[in-house]
Every structure is written in structure tokens, then in C-alpha cells.
C-alpha positions as CSV (number, residue, x, y, z in Angstrom):
1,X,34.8,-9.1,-20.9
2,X,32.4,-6.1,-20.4
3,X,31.0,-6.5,-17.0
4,X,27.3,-6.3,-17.2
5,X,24.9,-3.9,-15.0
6,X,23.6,-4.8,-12.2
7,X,19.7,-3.6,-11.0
8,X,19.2,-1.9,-7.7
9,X,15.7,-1.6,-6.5
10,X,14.4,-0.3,-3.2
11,X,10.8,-1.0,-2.0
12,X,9.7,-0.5,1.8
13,X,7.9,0.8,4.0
14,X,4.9,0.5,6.7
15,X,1.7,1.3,5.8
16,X,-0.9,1.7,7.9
17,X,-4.3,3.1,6.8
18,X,-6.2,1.6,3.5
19,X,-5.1,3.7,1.2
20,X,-1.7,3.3,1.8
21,X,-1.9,-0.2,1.4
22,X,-3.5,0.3,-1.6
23,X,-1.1,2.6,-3.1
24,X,1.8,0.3,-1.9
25,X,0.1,-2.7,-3.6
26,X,-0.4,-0.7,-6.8
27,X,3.8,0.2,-6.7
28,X,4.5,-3.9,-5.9
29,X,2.6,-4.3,-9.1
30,X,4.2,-1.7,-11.4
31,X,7.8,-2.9,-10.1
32,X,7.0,-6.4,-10.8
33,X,6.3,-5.0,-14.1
34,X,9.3,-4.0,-14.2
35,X,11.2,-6.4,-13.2
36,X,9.8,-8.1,-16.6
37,X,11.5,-5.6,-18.2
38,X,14.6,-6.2,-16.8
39,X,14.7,-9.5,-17.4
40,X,14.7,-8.9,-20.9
41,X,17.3,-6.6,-21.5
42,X,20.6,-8.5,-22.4
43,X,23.2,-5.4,-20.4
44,X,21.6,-6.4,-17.0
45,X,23.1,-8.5,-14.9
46,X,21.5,-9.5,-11.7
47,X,18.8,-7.7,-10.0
48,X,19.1,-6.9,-6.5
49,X,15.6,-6.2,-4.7
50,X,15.9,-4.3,-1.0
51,X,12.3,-5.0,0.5
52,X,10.4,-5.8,3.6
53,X,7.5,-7.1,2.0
54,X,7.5,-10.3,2.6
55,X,4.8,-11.0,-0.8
56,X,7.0,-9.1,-2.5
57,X,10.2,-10.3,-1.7
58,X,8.5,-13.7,-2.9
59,X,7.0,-12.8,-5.9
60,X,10.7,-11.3,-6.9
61,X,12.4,-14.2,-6.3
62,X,10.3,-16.1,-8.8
63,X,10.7,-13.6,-11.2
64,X,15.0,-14.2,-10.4
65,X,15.6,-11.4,-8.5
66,X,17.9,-11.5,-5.6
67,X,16.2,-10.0,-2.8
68,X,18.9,-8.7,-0.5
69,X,16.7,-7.1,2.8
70,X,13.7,-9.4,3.7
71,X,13.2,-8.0,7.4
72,X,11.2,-5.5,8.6
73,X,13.1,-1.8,8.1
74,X,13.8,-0.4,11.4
75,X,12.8,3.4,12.3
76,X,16.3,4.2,11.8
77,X,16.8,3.1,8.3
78,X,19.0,5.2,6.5
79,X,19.2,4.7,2.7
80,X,22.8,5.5,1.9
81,X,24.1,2.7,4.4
82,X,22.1,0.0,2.8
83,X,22.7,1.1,-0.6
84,X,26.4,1.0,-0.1
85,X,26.1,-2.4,2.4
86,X,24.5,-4.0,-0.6
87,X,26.9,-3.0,-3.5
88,X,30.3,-3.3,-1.4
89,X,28.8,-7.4,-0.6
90,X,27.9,-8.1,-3.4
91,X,31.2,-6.2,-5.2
92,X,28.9,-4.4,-7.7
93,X,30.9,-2.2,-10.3
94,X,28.2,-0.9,-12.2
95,X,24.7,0.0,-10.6
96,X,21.2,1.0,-12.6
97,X,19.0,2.2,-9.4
98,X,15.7,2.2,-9.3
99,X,13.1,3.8,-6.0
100,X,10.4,1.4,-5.4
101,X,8.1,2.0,-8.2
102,X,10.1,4.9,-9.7
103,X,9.7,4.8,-13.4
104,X,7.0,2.5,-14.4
105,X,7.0,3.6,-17.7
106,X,10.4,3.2,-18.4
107,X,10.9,0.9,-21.8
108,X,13.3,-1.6,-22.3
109,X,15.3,0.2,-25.1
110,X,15.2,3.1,-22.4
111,X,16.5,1.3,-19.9
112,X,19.3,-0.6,-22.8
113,X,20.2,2.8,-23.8
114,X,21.5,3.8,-20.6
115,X,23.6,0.5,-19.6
116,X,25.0,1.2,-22.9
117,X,26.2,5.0,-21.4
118,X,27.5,3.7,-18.5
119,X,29.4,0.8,-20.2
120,X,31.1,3.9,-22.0
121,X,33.5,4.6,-19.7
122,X,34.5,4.8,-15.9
123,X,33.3,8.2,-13.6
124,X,29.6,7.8,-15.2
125,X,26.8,8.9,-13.6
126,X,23.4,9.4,-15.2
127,X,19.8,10.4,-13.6
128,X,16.6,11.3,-14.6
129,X,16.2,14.7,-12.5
130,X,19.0,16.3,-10.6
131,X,16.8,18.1,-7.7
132,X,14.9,14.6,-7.4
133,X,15.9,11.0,-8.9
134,X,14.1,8.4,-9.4
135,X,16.6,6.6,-11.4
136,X,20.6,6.7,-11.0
137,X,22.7,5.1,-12.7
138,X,26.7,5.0,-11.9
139,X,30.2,3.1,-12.0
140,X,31.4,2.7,-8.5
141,X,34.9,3.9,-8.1
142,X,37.5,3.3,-5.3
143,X,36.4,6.1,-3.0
144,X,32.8,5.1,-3.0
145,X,32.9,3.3,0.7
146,X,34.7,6.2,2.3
147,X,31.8,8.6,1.2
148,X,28.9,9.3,3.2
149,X,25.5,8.5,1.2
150,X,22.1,10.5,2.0
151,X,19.4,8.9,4.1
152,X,17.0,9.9,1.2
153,X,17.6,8.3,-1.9
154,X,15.9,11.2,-4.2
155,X,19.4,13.1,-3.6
156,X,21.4,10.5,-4.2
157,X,22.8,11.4,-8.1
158,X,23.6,15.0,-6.3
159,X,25.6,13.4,-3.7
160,X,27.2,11.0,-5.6
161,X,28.3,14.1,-8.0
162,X,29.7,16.2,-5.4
163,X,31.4,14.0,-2.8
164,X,32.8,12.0,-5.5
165,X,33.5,14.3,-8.5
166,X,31.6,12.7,-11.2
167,X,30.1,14.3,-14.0
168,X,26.3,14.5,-14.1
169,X,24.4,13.2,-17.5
170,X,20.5,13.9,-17.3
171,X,18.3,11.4,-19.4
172,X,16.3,12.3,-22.5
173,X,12.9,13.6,-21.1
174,X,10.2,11.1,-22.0
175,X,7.2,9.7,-20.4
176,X,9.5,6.2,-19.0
177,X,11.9,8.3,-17.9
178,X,10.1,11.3,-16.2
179,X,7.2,9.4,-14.7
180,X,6.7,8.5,-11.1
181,X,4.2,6.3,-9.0
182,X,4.2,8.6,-5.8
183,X,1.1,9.6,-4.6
184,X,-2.5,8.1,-5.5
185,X,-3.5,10.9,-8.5
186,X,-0.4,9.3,-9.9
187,X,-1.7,6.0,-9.7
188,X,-5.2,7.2,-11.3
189,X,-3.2,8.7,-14.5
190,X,-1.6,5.0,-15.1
191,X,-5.2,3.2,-14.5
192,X,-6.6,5.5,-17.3
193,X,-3.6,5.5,-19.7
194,X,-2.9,3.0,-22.3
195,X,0.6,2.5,-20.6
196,X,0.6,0.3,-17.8
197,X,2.3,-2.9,-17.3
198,X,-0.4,-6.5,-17.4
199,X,0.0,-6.5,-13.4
200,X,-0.8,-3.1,-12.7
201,X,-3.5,-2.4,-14.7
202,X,-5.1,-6.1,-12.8
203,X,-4.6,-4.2,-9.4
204,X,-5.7,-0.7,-10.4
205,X,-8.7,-2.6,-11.7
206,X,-9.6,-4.1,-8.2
207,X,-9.6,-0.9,-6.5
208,X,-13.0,1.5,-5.9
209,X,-11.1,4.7,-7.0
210,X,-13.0,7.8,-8.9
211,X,-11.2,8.5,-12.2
212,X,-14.3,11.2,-13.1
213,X,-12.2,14.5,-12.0
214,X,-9.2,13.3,-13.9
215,X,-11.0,12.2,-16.7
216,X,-12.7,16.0,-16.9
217,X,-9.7,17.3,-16.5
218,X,-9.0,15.5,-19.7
219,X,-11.1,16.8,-22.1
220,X,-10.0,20.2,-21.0
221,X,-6.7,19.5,-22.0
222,X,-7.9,17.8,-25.2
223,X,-10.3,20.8,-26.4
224,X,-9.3,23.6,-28.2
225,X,-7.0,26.5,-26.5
226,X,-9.0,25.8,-23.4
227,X,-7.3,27.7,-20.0
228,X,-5.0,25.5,-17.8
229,X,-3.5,26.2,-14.6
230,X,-0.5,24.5,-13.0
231,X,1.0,25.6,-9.4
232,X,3.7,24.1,-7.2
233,X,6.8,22.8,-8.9
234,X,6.4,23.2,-12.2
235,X,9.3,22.6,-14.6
236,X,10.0,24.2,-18.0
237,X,9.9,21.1,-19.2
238,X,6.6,19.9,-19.1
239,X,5.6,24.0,-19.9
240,X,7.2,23.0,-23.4
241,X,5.5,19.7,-23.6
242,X,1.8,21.0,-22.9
243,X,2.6,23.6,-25.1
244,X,3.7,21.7,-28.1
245,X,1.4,18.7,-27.7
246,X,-1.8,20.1,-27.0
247,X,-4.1,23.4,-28.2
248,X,-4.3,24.9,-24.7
249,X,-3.1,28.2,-23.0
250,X,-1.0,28.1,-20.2
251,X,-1.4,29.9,-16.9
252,X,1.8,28.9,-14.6
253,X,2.3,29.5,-10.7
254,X,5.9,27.9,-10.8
255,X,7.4,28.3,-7.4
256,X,10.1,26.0,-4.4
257,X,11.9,23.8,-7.2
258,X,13.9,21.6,-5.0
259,X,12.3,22.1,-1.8
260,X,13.1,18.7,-0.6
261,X,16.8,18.6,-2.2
262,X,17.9,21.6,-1.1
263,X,16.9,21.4,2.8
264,X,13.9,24.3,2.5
265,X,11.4,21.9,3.7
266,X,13.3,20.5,6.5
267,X,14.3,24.0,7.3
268,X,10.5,24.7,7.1
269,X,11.8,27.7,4.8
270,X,9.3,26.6,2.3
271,X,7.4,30.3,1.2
272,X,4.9,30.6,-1.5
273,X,3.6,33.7,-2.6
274,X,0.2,31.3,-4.0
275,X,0.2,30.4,0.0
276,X,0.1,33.9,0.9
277,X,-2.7,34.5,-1.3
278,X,-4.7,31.3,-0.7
279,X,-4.2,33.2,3.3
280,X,-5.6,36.4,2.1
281,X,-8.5,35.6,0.1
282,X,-9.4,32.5,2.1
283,X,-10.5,28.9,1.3
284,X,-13.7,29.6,-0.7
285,X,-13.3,32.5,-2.9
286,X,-9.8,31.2,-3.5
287,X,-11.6,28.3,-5.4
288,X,-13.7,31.1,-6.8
289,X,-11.0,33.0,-8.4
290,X,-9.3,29.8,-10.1
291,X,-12.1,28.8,-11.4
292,X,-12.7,32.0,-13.3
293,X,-9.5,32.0,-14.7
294,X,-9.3,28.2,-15.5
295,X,-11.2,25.3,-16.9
296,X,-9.2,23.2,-15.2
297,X,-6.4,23.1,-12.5
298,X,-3.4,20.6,-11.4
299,X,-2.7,21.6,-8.3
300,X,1.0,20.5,-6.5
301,X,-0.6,20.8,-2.8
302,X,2.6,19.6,-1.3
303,X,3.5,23.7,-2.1
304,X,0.6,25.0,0.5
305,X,1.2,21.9,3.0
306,X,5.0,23.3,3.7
307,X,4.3,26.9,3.0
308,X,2.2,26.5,6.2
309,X,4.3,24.5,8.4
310,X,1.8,21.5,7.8
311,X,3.3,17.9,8.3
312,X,0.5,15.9,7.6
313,X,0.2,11.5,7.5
314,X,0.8,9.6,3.7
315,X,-2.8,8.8,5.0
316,X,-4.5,12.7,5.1
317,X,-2.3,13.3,1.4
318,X,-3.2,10.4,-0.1
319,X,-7.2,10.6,0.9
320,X,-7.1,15.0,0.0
321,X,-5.3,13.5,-3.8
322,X,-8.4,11.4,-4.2
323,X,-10.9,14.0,-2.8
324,X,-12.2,12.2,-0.2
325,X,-12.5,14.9,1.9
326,X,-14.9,13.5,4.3
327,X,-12.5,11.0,5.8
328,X,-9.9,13.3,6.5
329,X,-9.3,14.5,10.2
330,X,-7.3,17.8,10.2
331,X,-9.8,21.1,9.6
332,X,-7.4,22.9,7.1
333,X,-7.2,20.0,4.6
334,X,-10.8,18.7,4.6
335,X,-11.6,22.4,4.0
336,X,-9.1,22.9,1.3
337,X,-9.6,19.5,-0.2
338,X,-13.7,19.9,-0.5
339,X,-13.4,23.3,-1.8
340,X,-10.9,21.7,-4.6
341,X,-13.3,18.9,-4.9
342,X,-16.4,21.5,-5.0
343,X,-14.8,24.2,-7.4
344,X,-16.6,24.2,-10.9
345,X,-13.7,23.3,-12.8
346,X,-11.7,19.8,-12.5
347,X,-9.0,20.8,-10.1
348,X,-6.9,17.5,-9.8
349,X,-4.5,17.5,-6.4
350,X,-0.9,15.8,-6.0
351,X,2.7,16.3,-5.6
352,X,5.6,17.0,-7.9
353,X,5.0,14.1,-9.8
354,X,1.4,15.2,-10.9
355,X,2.3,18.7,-12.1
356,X,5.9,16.5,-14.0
357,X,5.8,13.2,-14.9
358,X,2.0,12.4,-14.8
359,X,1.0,15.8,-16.8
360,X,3.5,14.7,-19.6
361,X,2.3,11.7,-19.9
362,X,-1.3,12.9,-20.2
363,X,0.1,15.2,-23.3
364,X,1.6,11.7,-24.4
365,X,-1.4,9.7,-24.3
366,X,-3.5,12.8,-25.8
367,X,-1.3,13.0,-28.6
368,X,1.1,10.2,-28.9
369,X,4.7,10.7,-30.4
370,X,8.0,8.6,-30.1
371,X,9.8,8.9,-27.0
372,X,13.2,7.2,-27.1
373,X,16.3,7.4,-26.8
């Protein structure tokens, strides 16, 4: 008998301020979501939930997940050891992993499709993005507790590649597939789409965000060969998507793909030549330039935080995303942040996930089109 596949999922954390908890309650939603999903797909197995969210952890359970971490995470928590604790217990053969709310758009034939691949054969090992995964799925084979496996679990399909030998399958690119709940602009994009799942849209509901900048930003991209500018880590991908789904004209800053995955940022090797000029021409006429170029901007800001040596709280991101630039305490980000805010054009601010997964599912929900595998 064909073994079926068995869910991973990994949700944690501490969060402090109010907008993290916010955020994190918007993910608990969307994975719950999820989870529905799951549920209804005939190749999975069991669902295995790694959490210290204690709510969470509960509202899993009812849902018939087995929730396999129900403590608070130490300091020291390192990914790859309880990823492998929990497969090698639980003697799992073939794993569909999920990160916290990686993937909230992900469909149910999406998600059937890819058990399917992996049932294919033994050595699989499939992802949706080789510099950073949200999703892996892969059979385990007989060397996988001798291997060593990251502390980040956004390298884990390159690790599992080259320390066990596997071959690498990318996904189709779709919305599902390519979307990510990571940082609060994120979380904006699902509350004004048509796409998200019954308990998220209830949470997104509750909170007192401002959608107005995103929803300007909008009907730039819905006019008629309007300017757009994207900077940070852009991918052709999403180029190609913008390009063929909507009457606009490009203008791309594309620069530090795989910052995180290939050590740059922990190296604080991270160089920009946008940071260079954003240091020549200053704050202010920065802005000034853009806006004379563009009618609107997405802006990956993570790309000017590590260009200059910047470390800053999920709390001081997540506020400069949504533009509250009043709250925020350090003097370079409340500047940079009211001048984006300020700037006559909509210039929307995030991570990789805004200028990827969230800008193609914008193009999606301006102009719809089938996305399956």
C-alpha cells in the first residue's frame, strides 16, 4: 500500500509589541485555514503541528492535527533538530512542510498535485523557491538522521539537496504557491483580495489597519501603461507576470537575491548600489526623484536595512510596512518611513514577499487567470 504524506507545519515564536501579535494572530488564522485544506485532500496522512501557542496548539487539535511541541521555544531553538526529532519519532517517510503561515493561498489541487510527485518515486524533493522555501516537500531516505539540518528552515530544500544528493523540483509559479504571510503589507494584500480563507478574512476584519496606500497603489497598476517601480529582490518572475497581466511599464532595481540563503546578510556583506544612492542624494529628494519617475513604488526595504548594517525589532519593520512612522523609535527609519509615507505617489514598503508573492497576486486578482497545476 502507498504510504500517504504526512503534513509538517511550524508556527512559533514570541511576540512582544501589538503589532506583532497582530500579525501572528493573522498567520494562526490563515494556517487554520489551512489546515482545512489539508483535511480535505485524500494523499495526506496526518498533520503534525510544531507550536508554542498554546490557542493554537488547541484550536489544531480540534481541527485533528497532532500538535507535536506545546512548550514555550527556548532561545536556542534550532529548526533542523526539531524537524528531524519530529519525523525520526514519529517514523515519517514522506514529508509536505509547511513555515507557519507559508502559503496561504495554496489550493487543495495544489497541494494534491504535489503528494502526487512525491508518491512518484523515492530521492524526491520539491519546493517553491530554491534561495527561500516556504514549502518543501521530500521522501526521507536512510541518511537523513546523520545529516545536519539548518537552524533556518527557509534553506532547508537547499540543504536537503546538497548534503543528501537529491534532485531539486521547483513548483509551478502561481499565486498558492508563491505567496507568503511575512510581514504586515503582506497581510494588507490578503485583507483586500478576494482570496483569503473564512478565518482570516474574520481577523483581518477586527484589526484598525490603513489599506488606502495599497489600495492607490492599485489603481496604478490597473490603469493604462502607468510607471511602476520595484527595488530589492525582484525576480524575473514576477517581471513576466506584471508584464503579461497588466498595461504598465516597468522600471526595475533588482539587486541581493538570496541575501539570507547565501550568508551575505549574516556576513553583513549586503551592498546595494539603490543604498548608495538613497546615501548620496539623501532622504527627501530621494523620495523626490522616485516620484518623478513613478506613479507608484513597491519598495523591498529589507534591501536598505542590510545595505546599512541596520538590525532593527519585527516591531520597528512591521510599524515602517504600515507607515506608522510616528511610533517608531530609531531616527533613520522614522525618516525613511515618513518620507515613503509623504512621497506623492503610493510607495508601498515590505520584504521579499511584497515585491514576489504579494505583487503576483495583485496581477492575479487585477486580472484573474487559472493557476494550477
Amino acid at each position: 500500500m502507498n504510504e500517504p504524506v504526512n503534513a509538517v507545519i511550524f508556527e512559533g515564536g514570541s511576540p512582544g509589541s501589538l503589532v506583532e501579535r497582530e500579525l501572528a494572530a493573522v498567520r494562526a488564522a490563515a494556517l487554520l485555514d489551512n489546515l482545512d485544506k489539508l483535511n480535505r485532500v485524500k494523499e495526506i496522512g496526518q498533520v503534525y503541528l510544531a507550536t508554542n501557542n498554546r490557542r493554537l496548539a488547541e484550536l489544531a487539535r480540534a481541527k485533528g492535527a497532532t500538535v507535536a511541541v506545546n512548550r514555550l521555544l527556548p532561545r536556542s531553538f534550532h529548526f533542523g533538530e526539531e524537524l528531524k526529532r519530529l519525523v525520526l519519532k514519529h517514523r515519517l517517510s514522506k514529508v509536505f512542510y509547511f513555515s507557519g503561515a507559508g502559503c496561504p493561498l495554496i489550493k487543495e489541487e495544489e497541494i494534491s498535485a504535489i503528494c502526487r510527485r512525491l508518491s512518484g518515486g523515492t530521492g524526491r524533493l520539491i519546493t517553491n523557491n530554491i534561495q527561500s522555501a516556504d514549502l518543501v516537500a521530500f521522501n526521507i531516505s536512510g541518511a537523513f538522521n546523520r545529516i545536519e539540518l539548518p537552524a533556518m528552515d527557509n534553506v532547508l530544500a537547499t540543504a536537503l539537496r546538497d548534503r543528501l544528493g537529491l534532485k531539486l523540483e521547483l513548483t509551478p509559479l502561481s499565486p498558492g504557491l508563491l505567496f507568503d504571510l511575512d510581514t504586515p503589507i503582506d497581510a494588507l494584500v490578503l485583507g483586500d483580495s478576494p482570496f483569503a480563507g473564512a478565518r482570516t478574512r474574520a481577523c483581518l476584519a477586527e484589526l484598525d489597519w490603513d489599506y488606502s496606500r495599497l489600495r492607490r497603489a492599485k489603481q496604478v497598476l490597473n490603469g493604462n501603461y502607468r510607471e511602476i517601480v520595484l527595488i530589492g529582490r525582484v525576480g524575473a518572475p514576477v517581471m513576466e507576470r506584471l508584464n503579461s497581466r497588466l498595461r504598465i511599464r516597468l522600471r526595475v532595481f533588482s539587486e541581493e537575491r538570496g541575501m539570507k540563503a547565501l550568508g551575505r546578510l549574516e556576513r553583513k556583506e549586503v551592498a546595494s548600489l539603490m543604498g548608495y544612492l538613497l546615501e548620496r542624494a539623501g532622504l527627501p529628494d530621494f523620495f523626490h526623484y522616485l516620484s518623478r519617475v513613478a506613479d507608484a513604488a513597491f519598495i523591498d526595504s529589507r534591501l536598505f536595512m542590510a545595505h546599512n548594517r541596520y538590525s532593527f525589532s519585527d516591531r520597528e519593520r512591521f510599524l515602517s510596512d504600515l507607515g506608522r512612522f510616528e511610533e517608531i523609535e530609531h531616527p533613520w527609519l522614522k525618516n525613511f518611513t515618513r518620507e515613503a509615507f509623504f512621497c506623492p505617489i503610493p510607495v508601498l514598503l515590505g520584504g521579499h514577499s511584497l515585491v514576489s508573492g504579494s505583487l503576483w497576486a495583485i496581477a492575479e486578482e487585477l486580472n484573474p487567470g487559472n493557476n494550477c497545476l
